[in-house]
Steps between C-alpha positions, in 0.01 A plus 500: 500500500321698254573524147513775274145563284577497153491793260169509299544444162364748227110446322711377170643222678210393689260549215812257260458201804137534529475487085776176533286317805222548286266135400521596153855551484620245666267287337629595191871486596469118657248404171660647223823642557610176697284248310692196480452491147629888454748436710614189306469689190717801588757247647513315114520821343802624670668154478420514115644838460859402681496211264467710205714779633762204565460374134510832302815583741720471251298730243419779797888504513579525153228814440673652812789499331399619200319777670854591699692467154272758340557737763799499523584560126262748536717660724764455277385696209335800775832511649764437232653814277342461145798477292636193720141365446452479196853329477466232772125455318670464163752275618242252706252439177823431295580220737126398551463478090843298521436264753155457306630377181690207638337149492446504883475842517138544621476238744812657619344857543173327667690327711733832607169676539347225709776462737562901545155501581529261760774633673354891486152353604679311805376586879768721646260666755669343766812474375794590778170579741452365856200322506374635791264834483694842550329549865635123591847582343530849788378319756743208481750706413445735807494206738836437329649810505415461872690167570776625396647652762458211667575198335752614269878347542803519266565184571223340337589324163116513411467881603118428559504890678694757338458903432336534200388149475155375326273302716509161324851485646349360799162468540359195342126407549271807597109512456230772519133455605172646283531815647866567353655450869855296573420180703803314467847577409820230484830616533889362451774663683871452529620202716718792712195645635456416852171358486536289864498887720153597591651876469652438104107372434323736664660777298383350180137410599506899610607589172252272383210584698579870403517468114126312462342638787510505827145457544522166398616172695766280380616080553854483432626108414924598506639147334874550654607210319411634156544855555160535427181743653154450446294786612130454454254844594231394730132589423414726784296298747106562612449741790245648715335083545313562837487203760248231450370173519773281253410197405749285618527210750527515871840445499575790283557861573503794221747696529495735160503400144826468281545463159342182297827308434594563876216305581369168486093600470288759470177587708219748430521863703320740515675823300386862483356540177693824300168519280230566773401837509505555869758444791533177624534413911692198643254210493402349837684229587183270472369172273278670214353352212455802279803752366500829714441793252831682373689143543569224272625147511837445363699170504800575649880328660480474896801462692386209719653426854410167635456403885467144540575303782810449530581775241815538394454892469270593807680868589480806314731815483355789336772799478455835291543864514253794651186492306562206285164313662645265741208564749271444238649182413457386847182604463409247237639217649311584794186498347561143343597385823188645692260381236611139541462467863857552565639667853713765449724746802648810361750682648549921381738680695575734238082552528538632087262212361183592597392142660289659737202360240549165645424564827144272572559286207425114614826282495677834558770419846613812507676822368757654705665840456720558837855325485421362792186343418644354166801330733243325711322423167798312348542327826158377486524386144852293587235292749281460291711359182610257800106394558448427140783342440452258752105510385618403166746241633214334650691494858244376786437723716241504806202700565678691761762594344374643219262695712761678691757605235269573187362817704840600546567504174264689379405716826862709493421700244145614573600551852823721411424648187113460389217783485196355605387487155750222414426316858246303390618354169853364711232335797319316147832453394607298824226333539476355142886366566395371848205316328756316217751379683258350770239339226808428261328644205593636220798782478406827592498758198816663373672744694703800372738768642498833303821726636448841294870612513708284681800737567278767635405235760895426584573845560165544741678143706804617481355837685377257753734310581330168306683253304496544189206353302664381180626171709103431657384587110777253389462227725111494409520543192692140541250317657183696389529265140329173641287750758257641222676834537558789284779763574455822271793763551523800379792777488671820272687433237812651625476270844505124334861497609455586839258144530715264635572170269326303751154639427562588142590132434152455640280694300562298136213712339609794411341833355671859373302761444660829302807532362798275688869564528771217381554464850131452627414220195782362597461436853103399400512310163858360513667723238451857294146520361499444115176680448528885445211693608404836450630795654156581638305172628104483539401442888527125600735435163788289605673156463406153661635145575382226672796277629722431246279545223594774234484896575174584390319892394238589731180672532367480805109589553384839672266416841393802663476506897136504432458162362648375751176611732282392260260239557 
């Protein structure tokens, strides 16, 4: 993937960074302007001014008044007509000279003057004011004004939502970042609403998602108990990472990067860099030592899938809409499975994936397109599940025996389904398993399935008269944990609920790419998503979780069918 170059900028502003990455500047910016004895100084100068600004309070206040006095009895005499003037003059001096000639009389007029000072020279610039900026009053207010319609009820004693309502009649806690942008907003609403239907929430995270942005994403905590909602705008994740070599054990797999609290590390990736002034190319999928030009490294959140042995979490369903980057997310995993020595089979009826840059690859079994091919395929991989199984079992069997049914196993598909191309990595194949079970060596490496759309591969053995190959995907998926197998299963959006339970059950790691339906996160992550995303997602954006962890945001990285033939 190619990025964008970057608009030049003008001679001023290069000529302003070359004069500020200059040696004398900065020499005299870290030697002088931050000298630690400067920088003490200034620090003990501004303290000393607050304390005297704190200690002459009192006297700033009573000048203030006095200056506010002054005008206004300036005012006064501009303003008044001069006959009541000179009266309401002649009148005050009379009562000045009187109050004067008494014993206490001019402590009394000091102290009159002293106090209506005080009060004129008050602070009433925020008197009766929110004490949030004008642009923060609209925008809460909007969001507000937007509830409304939803979240308003006559019943409520509280009336948190009302027409014509101000916005500190239920929302309690909000915050806004540096750059002046909403990031979190808590809400109360009335006990009536009906907070438990997916439909009554959905309407107000619409209404929310539509009053701050909807280019934004959104975690929604709804406390049912409290009649509380917590919604928290999500920084907008990193895109356009290109497959590479992550630094990660052997037991882990990559498969995008999620925010930092989602996440219990972060590793170092290679990013495109948005200041290099060319366009940047996917980076080879290859151990370097040096930083390709127009990339960076960035420490960033990777949403780690483990495969142990057992694992508890050893199948994968991957499910998203037309050009959301499902392939490509095959792709990757692919590529960490090939670079560790790991057999793979993939099966593409739908032939959309572009896997034909496989074909030759070493540890590659082979990549069937036909129906009929794939069927034989699946049949193959049901034997051998059963081989490793008992491999792993440590079950004795003799020389014999192992020589007549481990080129079974592996022969059906190359016979049935193989180009010659892919003959001769199924023969290496067979005669690596022959080898371990007769010398009783170590396990063989692992083994994983890809099916690139599983329902288009139903409707092709339906066509044929075939079983249907959820139950064979099912039943190995069962027994392919303590085999050192891998199922990977991918399928639209719109056909989860076609899967039968069975497999679905199977396949505890789940990924959704694009925008889902209630229905769809349902049937995937147990309930409604409470993460809003934007009406537009990147390619490979989605949603993750791995067993029964937490639904996680997902970027999954961009692998090209090129890399995939790379060396």
């Amino acid at each position: 993937m190619t990025q964008a170059a970057r608009t030049a900028d003008s001679m001023w502003t290069r000529l302003g960074r070359v004069v500020a990455e200059s040696a004398p500047v900065v020499w005299f910016n870290d030697s002088v302007l931050h000298h630690p004895h400067i920088t003490r100084g200034r620090g003990m100068a501004q303290d000393g001014w607050s304390r005297v600004l704190d200690i002459c309070y009192p006297l700033i206040v009573l000048l203030r008044g006095t200056r506010r006095g002054a005008a206004q009895l300036g005012a006064w005499w501009k303003d008044a007509p001069k006959d009541k003037r000179r009266l309401q003059t002649v009148i005050a001096l009379v009562c000045l000279i009187g109050v004067g000639l008494l014993k206490f009389g001019p402590l009394l007029l000091i102290l009159a003057f002293l106090g209506a000072a005080a009060w004129l020279g008050r602070d009433t610039s925020r008197k009766g004011a929110d004490p949030e900026s004008p642009e923060h009053v609209g925008r809460l207010q909007a969001i507000y004004n937007g509830l409304v319609p939803y979240l308003q009820n006559g019943d409520d004693p509280d009336q948190h939502f009302k027409p014509g309502g101000g916005y500190r009649d239920a929302f309690t806690a909000w915050e806004f970042d540096e750059q002046d942008r909403l990031i979190r907003l808590r809400m109360d609403y009335s006990e009536y609403f009906r907070d438990g239907e997916a439909d009554s929430r959905a309407k107000v995270e619409r209404a929310l998602e539509g009053k701050i942005g909807h280019a934004n994403e959104y975690l929604y905590a709804w406390d049912e108990e409290g009649n509380h909602l917590d919604v928290r705008i999500l920084p907008p994740l990193p895109d356009g990472i290109a497959a590479q070599p992550w630094p990660v054990a052997d037991i882990e797999f990559v498969l995008g990067v999620t925010d930092p609290g989602s996440a219990g590390r972060l590793i170092p990736m290679l990013v495109a860099d948005p200041e290099a002034g060319e366009d940047t190319l996917t980076p080879q999928a290859a151990a370097r030592e040096e930083v390709p030009p127009g990339f960076k490294v960035a420490q960033l959140a990777p949403v780690i899938w483990r495969l142990g042995t057992p694992s508890t979490n050893p199948h994968l369903l991957l499910t998203g809409g037309p050009g959301t980057g499902k392939s490509t997310a095959v792709r990757s995993l692919l590529g960490q499975a090939l670079a560790r020595g790991h057999r793979i089979a993939v099966i593409d009826t739908d032939q959309t994936a572009e896997y034909g840059a496989l074909a030759g690859r070493p540890n590659v079994l082979r990549i069937t397109e036909e129906p009929a091919d794939s069927l034989d395929l699946l049949d193959w991989f049901g034997l051998e599940i059963e081989r490793r199984a008992e491999q792993a079992r440590g079950v004795a069997t003799t020389p014999d025996a192992g020589s007549d049914a481990a080129p079974e196993l592996v022969s059906r598909p190359t016979d049935s389904a193989a180009p010659d191309a892919d003959a001769q990595p199924d023969r290496e194949a067979t005669a690596s398993g022959i080898s371990d079970i007769e010398r009783g060596q170590a396990a063989e490496p692992p083994l994983w399935l890809f099916v690139d759309d599983l329902p288009e591969l139903c409707a092709a053995a339906a066509r044929l008269g075939r079983p249907d190959p959820q139950d064979t995907l099912a039943v190995l998926a069962r027994k392919a944990r303590f085999a050192r197998t891998t199922l990977v299963v991918t399928a639209r959006v719109d056909q989860v609920a076609a899967l039968r339970p069975a497999l679905r059950n199977q396949l505890t790691s789940r990924i959704a790419l694009g925008k889902v339906d209630p229905v769809t996160s349902t049937l995937l992550f147990g309930g409604t998503l409470e993460l809003g995303g934007a009406q537009v997602m990147p390619q490979g954006r989605g949603y993750a979780r791995i067993g029964s962890g937490p639904v996680i945001r997902l970027q999954t990285p961009y692998a090209p069918a090129l890399a995939l033939s790379a060396a």
